[in-house]
N, C-alpha and C positions, 0 to 999 in steps of 0.2 A: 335677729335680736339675740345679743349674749343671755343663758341663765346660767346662773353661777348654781356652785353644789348647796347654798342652802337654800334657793328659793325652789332648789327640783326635789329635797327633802322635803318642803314644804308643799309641795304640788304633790308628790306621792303621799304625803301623811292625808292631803283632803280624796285624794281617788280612795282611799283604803277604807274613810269613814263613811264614803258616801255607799263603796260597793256592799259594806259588811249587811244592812239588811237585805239585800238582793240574796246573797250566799247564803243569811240565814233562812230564811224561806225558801230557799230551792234545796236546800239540804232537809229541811224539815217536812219537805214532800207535799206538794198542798197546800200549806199553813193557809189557813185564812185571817184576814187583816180586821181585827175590829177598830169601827168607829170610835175616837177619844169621845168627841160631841165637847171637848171643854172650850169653858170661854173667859178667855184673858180678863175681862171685864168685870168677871163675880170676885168682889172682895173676897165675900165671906168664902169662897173656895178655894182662893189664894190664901188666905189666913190658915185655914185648914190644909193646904197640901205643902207650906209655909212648915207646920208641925208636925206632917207626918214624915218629912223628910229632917229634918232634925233629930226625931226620933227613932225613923229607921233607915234611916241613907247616911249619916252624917260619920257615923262610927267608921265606914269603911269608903264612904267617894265625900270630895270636896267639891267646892263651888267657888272656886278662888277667885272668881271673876267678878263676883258679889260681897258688898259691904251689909252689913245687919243692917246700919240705919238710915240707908240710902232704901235696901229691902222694905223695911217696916213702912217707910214712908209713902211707898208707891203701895202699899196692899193693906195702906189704913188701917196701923198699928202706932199706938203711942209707944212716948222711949220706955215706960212704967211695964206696958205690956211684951215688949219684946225682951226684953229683962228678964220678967218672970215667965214667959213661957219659950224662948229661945235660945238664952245665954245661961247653959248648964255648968259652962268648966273655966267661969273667971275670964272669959273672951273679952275684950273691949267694944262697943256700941260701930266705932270704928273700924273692927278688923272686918276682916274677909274669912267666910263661910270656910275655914278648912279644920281638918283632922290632927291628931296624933300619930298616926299611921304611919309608917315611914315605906318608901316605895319596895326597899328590900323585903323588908315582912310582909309584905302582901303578895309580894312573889313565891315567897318562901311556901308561905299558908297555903296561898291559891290556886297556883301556876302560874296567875300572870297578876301584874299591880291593877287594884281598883280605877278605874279609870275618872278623872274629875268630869263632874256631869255638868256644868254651868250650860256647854252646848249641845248634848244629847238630844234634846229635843230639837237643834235645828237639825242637827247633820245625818239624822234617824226619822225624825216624823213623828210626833204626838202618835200618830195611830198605830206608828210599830212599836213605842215606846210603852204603850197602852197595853196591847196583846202579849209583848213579851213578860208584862208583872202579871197577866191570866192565864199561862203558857206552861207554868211547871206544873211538872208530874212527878208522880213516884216512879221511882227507875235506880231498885237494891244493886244492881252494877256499877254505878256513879260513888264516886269516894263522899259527893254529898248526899248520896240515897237520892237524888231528884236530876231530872234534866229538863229542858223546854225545849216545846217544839216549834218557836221561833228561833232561836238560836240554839242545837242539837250543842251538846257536849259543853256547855258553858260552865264556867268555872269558879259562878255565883251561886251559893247556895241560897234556896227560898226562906228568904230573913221575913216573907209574908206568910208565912205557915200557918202561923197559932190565929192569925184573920181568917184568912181564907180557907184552911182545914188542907186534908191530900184529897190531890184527884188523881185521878188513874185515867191514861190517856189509853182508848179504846180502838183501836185499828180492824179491819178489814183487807181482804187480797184474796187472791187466789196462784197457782203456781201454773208456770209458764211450761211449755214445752220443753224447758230442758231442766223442768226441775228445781227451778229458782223462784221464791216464793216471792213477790210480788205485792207489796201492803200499804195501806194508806190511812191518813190518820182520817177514822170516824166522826168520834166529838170524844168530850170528856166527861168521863163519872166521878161525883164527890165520893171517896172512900169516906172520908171521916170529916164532920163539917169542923171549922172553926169558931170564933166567937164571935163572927158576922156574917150572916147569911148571903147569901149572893149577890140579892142584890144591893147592902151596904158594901161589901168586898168592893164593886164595879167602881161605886160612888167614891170610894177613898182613892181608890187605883188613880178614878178621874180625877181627884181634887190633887191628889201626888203630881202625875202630869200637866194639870194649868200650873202649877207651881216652875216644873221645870220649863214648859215654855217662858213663862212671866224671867225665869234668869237668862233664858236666851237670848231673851233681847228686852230689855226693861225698859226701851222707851216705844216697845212696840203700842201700845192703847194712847199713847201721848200723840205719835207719829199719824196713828189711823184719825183720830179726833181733828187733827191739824188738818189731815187730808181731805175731811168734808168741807172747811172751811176754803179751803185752796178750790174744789172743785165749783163752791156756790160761789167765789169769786170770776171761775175762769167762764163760768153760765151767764153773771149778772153783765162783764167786760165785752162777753162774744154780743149780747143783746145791744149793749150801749154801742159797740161799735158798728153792728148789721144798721142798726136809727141812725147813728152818724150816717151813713152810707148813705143811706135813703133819702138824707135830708141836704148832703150834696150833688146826689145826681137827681133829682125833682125834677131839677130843669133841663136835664137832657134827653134828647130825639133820639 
């Protein structure tokens, strides 16, 4: 079978989203993986991870895959409510979740453009997308003062700072036989707390991430709900069919 040069564009752009948490965790030495624990299912956390991403994602990654009142509708918001706590800059009910930003300037600023998050959570994983908003440290060598040790050298600076406070990521090692020092990450220490303790920090992080699952696929709670119903149809059908069975072969030796 022919593949032409943009469906092999397209086949390397999905190996490249799939590999990058693999790479950041092996560069990150160890990383451990926390648990999201979110669930598509809680309004009120989609509501909430609904406005913390509007508030602190929206400025620099889009969601262009998403309309606001297609959004509000599936995470039980009236049009009154998404108005007043979602459409800051004159957007229409209508449009689609995106920025100002232009890709250039984000390059310029950043090193690389903000990347639109609509599928982040599929092509990454809730529980990497989780550890990476718990993962920055302070690190004065970084042009942002911070790095993470999910994804080493990233070129995001910690826009959840004044929440979650600085941590100083704590390492251990020892030096090898020829002198090369050998280190791993320990855990983390809060140098200076923020204005939510840890474990609110965790809770928003989590309501952050059901949000961005809920845009990666918006008819996913629709889909699973259908699927119980398809499965108690294919139980009641297999039943009716095994009594068919039994009630034509009765009479055979």
């Amino acid at each position: 079978m022919r593949i032409d040069r943009h469906m092999k564009k397209a086949l390397a752009f999905i190996a490249v989203l799939v590999a990058l948490p693999a790479v950041g965790l092996a560069a990150g030495g160890e990383a451990h993986v926390a648990k999201a624990n979110n669930d598509i299912h809680n309004q009120a956390s989609l509501q909430r991870g609904a406005k913390n991403f509007v508030n602190y994602c929206l400025a620099c990654h889009s969601a262009r895959y998403v309309r606001y009142n297609r959004m509000a509708a599936d995470i039980g918001l009236t049009e009154q409510q998404m108005t007043e706590n979602l459409l800051f800059s004159g957007e229409s009910p209508h449009s689609t979740m995106t920025n100002g930003l232009h890709a250039d300037d984000g390059k310029q600023w950043f090193g690389v453009a903000p990347p639109d998050l609509s599928l982040i959570a599929r092509s990454k994983g809730t529980d990497y997308v989780y550890t990476f908003l718990k993962s920055f440290y302070a690190d004065p060598a970084k042009g942002t003062g911070v790095n993470n040790l999910s994804l080493p050298g990233t070129a995001m600076p910690h826009v959840l700072w004044e929440l979650q406070g600085t941590q100083e990521a704590v390492w251990e090692g020892h030096t090898d036989a020829q002198g090369n020092v050998q280190k791993h990450f320990k855990e983390f220490k809060l140098a200076s707390p923020g204005k939510l303790t840890p474990e609110e920090y965790d809770a928003f992080v989590r309501d952050t991430v059901n949000f961005l699952e809920y845009i990666g696929e918006p008819v996913q709670a629709r889909r699973q709900a259908l699927g119980y119903w398809v499965i108690a149809f294919l139980v009641f059908f297999t039943l009716l069919a095994y009594a068919l069975k039994k009630e034509y072969w009765k009479d055979v030796k």
